[in-house]
Residue frames as a rotation matrix with the C-alpha (Angstrom) as fourth column:
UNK 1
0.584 0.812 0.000 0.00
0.812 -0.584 0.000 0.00
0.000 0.000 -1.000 0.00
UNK 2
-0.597 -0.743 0.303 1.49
0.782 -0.623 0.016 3.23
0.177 0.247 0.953 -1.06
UNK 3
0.660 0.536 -0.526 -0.05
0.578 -0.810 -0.101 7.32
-0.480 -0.237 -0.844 0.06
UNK 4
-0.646 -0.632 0.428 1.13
0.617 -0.762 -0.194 10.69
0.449 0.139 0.883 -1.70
UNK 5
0.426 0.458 -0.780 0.82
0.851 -0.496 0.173 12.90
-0.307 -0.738 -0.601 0.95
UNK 6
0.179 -0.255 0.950 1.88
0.523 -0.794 -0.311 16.93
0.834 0.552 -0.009 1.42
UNK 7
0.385 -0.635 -0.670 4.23
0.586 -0.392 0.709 18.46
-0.713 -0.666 0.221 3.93
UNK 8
-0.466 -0.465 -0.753 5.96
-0.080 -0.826 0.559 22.09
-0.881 0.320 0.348 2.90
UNK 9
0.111 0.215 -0.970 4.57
-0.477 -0.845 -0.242 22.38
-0.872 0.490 0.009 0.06
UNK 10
-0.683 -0.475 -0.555 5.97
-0.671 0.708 0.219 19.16
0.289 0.522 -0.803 -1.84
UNK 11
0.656 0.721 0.224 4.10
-0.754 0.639 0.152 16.16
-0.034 -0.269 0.963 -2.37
UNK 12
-0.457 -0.888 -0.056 5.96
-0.888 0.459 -0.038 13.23
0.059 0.032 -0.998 -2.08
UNK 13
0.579 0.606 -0.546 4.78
-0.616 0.763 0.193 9.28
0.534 0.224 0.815 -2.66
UNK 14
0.005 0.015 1.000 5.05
-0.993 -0.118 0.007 7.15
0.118 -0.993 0.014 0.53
UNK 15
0.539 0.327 -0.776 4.78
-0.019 0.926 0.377 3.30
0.842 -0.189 0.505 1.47
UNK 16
0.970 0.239 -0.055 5.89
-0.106 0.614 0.782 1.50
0.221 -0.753 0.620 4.59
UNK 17
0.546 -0.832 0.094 9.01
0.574 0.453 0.682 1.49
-0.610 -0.319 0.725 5.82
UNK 18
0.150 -0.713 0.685 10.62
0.784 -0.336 -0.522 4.17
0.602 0.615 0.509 3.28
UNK 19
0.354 -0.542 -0.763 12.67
0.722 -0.360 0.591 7.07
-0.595 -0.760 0.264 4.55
UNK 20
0.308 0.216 0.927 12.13
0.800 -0.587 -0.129 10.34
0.516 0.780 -0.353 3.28
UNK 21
-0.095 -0.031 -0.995 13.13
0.970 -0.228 -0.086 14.09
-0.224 -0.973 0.052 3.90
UNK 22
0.317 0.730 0.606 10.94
0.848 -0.504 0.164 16.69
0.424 0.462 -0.779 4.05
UNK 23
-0.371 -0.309 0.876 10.94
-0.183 -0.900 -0.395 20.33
0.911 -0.307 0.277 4.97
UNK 24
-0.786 -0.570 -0.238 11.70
0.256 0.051 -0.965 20.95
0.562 -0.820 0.106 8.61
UNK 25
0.093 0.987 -0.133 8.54
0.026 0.131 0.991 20.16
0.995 -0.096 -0.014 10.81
UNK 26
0.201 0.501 0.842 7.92
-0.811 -0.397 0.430 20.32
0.549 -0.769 0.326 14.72
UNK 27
0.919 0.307 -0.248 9.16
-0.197 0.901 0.385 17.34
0.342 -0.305 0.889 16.75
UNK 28
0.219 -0.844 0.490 11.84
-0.895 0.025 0.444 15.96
-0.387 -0.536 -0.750 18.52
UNK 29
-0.369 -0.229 -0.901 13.83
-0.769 0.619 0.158 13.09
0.522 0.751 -0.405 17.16
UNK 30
-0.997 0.006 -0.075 11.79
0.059 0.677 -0.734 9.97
0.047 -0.736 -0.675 18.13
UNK 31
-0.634 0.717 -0.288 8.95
-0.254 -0.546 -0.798 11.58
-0.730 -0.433 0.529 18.18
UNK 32
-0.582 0.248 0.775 5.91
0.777 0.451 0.439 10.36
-0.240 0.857 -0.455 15.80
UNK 33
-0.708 0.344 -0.616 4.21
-0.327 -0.934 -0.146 12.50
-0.626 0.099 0.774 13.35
UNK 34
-0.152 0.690 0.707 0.98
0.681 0.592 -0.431 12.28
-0.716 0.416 -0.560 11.85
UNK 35
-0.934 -0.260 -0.245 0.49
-0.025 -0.638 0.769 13.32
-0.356 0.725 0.590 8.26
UNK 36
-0.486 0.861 0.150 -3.49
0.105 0.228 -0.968 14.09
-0.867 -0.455 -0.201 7.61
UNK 37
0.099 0.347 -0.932 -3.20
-0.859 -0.443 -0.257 16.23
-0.503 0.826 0.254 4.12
UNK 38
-0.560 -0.711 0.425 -3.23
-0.083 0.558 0.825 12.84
-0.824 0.427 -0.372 2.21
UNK 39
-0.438 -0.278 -0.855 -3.67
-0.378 -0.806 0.456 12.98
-0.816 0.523 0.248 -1.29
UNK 40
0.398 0.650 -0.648 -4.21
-0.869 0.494 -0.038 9.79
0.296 0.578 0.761 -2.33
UNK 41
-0.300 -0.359 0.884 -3.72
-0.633 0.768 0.097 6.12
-0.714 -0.530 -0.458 -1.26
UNK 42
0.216 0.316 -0.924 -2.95
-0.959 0.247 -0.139 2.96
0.184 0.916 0.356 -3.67
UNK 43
-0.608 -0.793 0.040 -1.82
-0.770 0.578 -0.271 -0.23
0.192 -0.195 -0.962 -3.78
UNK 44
-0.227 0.647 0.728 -5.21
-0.135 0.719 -0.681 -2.03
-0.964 -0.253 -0.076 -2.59
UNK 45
-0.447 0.481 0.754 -7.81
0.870 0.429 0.242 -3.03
-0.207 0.764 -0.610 -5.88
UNK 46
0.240 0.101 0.965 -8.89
0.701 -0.706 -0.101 0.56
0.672 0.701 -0.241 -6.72
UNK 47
-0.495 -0.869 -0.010 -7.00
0.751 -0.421 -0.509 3.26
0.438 -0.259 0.861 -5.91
UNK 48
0.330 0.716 -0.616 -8.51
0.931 -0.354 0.086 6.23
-0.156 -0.602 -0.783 -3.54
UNK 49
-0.493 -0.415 0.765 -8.08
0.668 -0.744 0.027 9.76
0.558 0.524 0.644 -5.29
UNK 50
0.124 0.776 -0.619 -9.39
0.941 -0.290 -0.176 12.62
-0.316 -0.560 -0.766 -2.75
UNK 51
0.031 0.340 0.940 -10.92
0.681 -0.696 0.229 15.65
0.732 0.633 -0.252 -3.85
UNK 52
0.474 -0.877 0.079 -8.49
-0.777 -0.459 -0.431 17.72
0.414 0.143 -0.899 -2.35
UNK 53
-0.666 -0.741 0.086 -8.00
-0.725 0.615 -0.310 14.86
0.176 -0.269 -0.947 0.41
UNK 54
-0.236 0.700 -0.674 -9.29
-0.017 0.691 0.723 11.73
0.972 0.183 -0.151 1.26
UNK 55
0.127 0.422 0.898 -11.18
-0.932 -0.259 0.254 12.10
0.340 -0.869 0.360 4.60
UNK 56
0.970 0.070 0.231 -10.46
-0.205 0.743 0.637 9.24
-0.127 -0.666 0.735 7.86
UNK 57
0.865 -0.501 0.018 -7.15
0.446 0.753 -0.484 8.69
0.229 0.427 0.875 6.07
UNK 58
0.788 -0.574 0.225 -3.83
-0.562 -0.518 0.645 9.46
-0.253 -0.634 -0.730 8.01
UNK 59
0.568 -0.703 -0.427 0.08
0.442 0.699 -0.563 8.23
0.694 0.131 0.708 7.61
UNK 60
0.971 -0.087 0.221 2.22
-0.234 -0.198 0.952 8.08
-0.040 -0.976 -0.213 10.69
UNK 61
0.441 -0.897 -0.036 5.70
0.175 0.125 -0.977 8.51
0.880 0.424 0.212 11.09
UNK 62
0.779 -0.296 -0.553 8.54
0.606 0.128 0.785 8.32
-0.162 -0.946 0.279 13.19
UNK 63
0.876 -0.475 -0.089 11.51
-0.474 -0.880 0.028 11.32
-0.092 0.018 -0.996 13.54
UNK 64
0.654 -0.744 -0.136 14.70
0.606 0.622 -0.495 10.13
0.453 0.241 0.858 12.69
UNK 65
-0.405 -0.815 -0.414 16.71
0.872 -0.480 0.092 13.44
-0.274 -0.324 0.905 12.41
UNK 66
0.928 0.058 0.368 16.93
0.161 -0.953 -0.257 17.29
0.335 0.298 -0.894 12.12
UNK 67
0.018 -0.980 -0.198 19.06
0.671 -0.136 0.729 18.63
-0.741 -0.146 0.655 10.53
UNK 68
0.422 0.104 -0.901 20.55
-0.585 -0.728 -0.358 20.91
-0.693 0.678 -0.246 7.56
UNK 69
0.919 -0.121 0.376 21.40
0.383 0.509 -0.771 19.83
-0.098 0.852 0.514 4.03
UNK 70
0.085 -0.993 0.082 24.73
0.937 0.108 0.331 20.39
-0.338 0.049 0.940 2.56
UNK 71
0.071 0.431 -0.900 25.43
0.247 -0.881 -0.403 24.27
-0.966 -0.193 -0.169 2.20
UNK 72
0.475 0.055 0.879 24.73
0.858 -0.253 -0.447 26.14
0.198 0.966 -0.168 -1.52
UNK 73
-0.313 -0.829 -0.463 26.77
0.682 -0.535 0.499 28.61
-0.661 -0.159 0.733 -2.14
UNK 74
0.651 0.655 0.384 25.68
0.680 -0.278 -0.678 31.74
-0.337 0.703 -0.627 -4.10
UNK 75
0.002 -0.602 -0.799 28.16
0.512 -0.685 0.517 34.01
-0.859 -0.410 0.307 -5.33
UNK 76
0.745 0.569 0.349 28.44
0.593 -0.325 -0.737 37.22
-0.306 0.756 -0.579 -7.09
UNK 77
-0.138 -0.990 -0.035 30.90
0.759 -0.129 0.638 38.87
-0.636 0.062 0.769 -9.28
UNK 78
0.687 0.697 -0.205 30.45
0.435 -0.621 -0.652 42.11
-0.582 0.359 -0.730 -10.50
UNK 79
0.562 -0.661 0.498 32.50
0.547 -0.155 -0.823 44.25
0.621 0.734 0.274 -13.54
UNK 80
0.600 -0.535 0.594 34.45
-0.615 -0.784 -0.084 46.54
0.511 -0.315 -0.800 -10.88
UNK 81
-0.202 -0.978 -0.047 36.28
-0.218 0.092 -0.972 43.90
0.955 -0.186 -0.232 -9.55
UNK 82
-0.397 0.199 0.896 34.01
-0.914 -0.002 -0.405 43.42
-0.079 -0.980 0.183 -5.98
UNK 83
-0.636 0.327 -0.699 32.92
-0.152 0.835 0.529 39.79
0.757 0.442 -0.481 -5.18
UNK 84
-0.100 0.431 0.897 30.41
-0.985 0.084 -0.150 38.49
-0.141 -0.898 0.416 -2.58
UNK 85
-0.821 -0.309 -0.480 30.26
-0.102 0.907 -0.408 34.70
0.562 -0.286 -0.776 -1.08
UNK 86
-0.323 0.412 0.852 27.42
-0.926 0.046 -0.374 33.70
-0.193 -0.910 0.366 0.62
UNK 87
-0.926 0.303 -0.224 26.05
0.291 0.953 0.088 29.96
0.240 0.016 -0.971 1.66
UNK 88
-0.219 0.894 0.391 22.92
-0.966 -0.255 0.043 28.88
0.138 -0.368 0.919 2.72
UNK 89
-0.905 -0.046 -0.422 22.05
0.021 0.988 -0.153 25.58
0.424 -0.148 -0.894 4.44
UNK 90
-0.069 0.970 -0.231 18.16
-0.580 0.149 0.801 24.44
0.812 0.190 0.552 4.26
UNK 91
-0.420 0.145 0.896 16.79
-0.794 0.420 -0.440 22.59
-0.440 -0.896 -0.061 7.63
UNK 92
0.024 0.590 -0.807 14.97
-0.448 0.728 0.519 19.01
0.894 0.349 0.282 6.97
UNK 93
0.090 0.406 0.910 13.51
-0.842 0.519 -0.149 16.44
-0.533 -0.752 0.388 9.04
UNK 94
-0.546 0.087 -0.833 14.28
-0.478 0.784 0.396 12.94
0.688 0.614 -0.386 7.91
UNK 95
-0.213 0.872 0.440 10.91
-0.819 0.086 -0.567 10.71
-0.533 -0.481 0.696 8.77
UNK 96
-0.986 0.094 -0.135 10.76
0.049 0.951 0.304 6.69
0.157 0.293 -0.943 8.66
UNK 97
-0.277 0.941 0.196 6.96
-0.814 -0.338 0.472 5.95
0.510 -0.028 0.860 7.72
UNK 98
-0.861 -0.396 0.320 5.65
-0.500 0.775 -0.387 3.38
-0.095 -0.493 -0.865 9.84
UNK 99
-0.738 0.582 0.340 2.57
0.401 0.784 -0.473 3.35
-0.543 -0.213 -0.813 9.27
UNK 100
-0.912 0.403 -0.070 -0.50
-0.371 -0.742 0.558 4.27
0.173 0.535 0.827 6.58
UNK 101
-0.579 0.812 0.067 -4.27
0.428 0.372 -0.824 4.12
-0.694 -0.448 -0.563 7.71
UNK 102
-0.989 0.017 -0.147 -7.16
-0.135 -0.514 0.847 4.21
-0.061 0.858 0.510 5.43
């Protein structure tokens, strides 16, 4: 059984046991989260499409980590001769699903 759910803005297709990471959410590590916006759920004999979501239906996770991604660099170089350097490292939340209810 597989769910594409929506966290930050990103949808992202789900099943059991995968390990995914999403934009930086509310929890300590350990901690389980429940994802409610779900989108759609498959895998059984006809697939459930919800109109925006499917209502009763929920996928539960468990925190792994929080943390930051590796850092991007942006830099600018202008015709006088002046550079600038800056980085930027994005937060995430990596989240083992454990479980998808329907």
């Amino acid at each position: 059984m597989y769910a594409v759910i929506r966290t930050g803005g990103k949808q992202y297709r789900v099943a059991e046991g995968d390990v995914l990471r999403i934009e930086k959410i509310a929890g300590d590590v350990g901690a389980e989260v429940t994802f409610t916006d779900v989108l759609m759920l498959g895998g059984t004999d006809s697939p459930k499409v919800g109109k925006p979501t499917v209502s009763g239906a929920r996928v539960v996770g468990k925190v792994l980590a929080q943390d930051k991604h590796r850092r991007v660099l942006h830099f600018r170089k202008e015709k006088e001769g002046w550079t600038r350097r800056r980085g930027h490292r994005q937060p995430y939340t990596e989240v083992k699903v454990t479980s998808i209810a329907g």
